[in-house]
C-alpha positions in Angstrom: 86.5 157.0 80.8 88.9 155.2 78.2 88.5 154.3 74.9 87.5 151.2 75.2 84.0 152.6 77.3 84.1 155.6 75.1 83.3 153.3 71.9 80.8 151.1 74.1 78.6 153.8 75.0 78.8 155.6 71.5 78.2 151.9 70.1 75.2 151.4 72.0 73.7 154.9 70.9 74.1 154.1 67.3 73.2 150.8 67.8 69.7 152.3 69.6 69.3 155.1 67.1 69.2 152.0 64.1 66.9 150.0 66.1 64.2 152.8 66.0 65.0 153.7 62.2 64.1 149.8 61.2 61.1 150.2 64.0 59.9 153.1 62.2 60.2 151.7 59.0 58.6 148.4 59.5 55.5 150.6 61.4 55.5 152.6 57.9 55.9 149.4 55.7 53.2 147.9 57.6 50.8 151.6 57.7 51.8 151.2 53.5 50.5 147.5 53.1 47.0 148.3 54.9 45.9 150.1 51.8 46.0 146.9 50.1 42.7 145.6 52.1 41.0 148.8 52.5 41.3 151.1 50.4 42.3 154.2 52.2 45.1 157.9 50.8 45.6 158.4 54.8 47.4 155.2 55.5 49.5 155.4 52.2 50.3 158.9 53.7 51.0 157.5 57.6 53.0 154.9 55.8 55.1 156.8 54.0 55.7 159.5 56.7 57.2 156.6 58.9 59.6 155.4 56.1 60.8 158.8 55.4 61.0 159.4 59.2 62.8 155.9 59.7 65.1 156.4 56.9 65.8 159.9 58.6 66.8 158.1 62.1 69.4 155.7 60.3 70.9 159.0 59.0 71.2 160.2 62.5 72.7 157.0 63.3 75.5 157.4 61.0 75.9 161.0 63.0 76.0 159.5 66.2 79.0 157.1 65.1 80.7 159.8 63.6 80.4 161.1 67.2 79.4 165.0 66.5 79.5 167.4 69.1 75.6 168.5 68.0 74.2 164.5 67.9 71.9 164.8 70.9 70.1 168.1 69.8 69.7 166.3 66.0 68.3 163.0 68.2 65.8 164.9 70.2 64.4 167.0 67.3 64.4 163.2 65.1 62.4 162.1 68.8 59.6 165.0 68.0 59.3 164.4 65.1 58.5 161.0 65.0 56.5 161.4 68.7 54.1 163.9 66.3 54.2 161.9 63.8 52.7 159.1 65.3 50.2 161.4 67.3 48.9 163.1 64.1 48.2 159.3 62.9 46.8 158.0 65.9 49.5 155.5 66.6 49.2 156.2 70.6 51.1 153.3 71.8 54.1 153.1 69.9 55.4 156.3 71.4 55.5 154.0 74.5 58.6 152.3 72.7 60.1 154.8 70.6 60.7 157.7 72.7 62.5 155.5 75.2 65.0 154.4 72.9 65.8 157.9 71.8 65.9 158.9 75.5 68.2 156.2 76.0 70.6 157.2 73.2 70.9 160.4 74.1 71.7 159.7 77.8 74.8 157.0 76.5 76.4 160.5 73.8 75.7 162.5 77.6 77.8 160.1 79.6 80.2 159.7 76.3 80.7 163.6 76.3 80.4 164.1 80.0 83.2 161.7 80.8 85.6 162.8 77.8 85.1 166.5 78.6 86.3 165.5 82.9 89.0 163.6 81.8 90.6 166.2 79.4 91.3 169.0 81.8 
């Protein structure tokens, strides 16, 4: 693998990683505005859980394009994280589209540190 494909596939995992941090945070801006109409502490709490949570995954993101050895074990545990999260507040479904982009991140750093690891001996 060259450069060039080295930069894609890191490029594509960052650019994944801030697609779920803006997902997650426009799911917690949305959980936030709820309260608005009804009245309710456990949305405001959902709601801000996800922005945190969000906010956390465009962290990662800067990790990931910093390219650190350690970037898939931080993605997976950011996965769980907000997988539980959206369990404990009922939001079912949307694990349907975060996971996969997680998964998908972490398999483009794989083939990133797979290839670069076969090519330097």
């Amino acid at each position: 693998m060259n450069d060039v494909e080295r930069k894609s596939g890191t490029k594509n995992a960052t650019i994944l990683m801030i697609l779920a941090g803006v997902f997650d945070i426009h799911l917690g801006y949305q959980s936030y505005l709820l309260p608005i109409m009804i009245p309710d502490p456990f949305q405001t709490i959902s709601g801000t859980t996800m922005i945190v949570l969000g906010v956390l995954t465009l962290c990662v993101s800067l990790i990931v394009w910093l390219q650190k050895s350690w970037v898939t074990i931080i993605i997976a545990g950011v996965c769980v994280a907000v997988c539980v999260a959206l369990v404990i507040f009922g939001y079912y479904l949307m694990i349907i589209i975060v996971a996969p982009i997680h998964v998908i991140a972490i398999k483009q750093i794989k083939r990133v540190n797979e290839h670069s690891e076969w090519h330097e001996d």
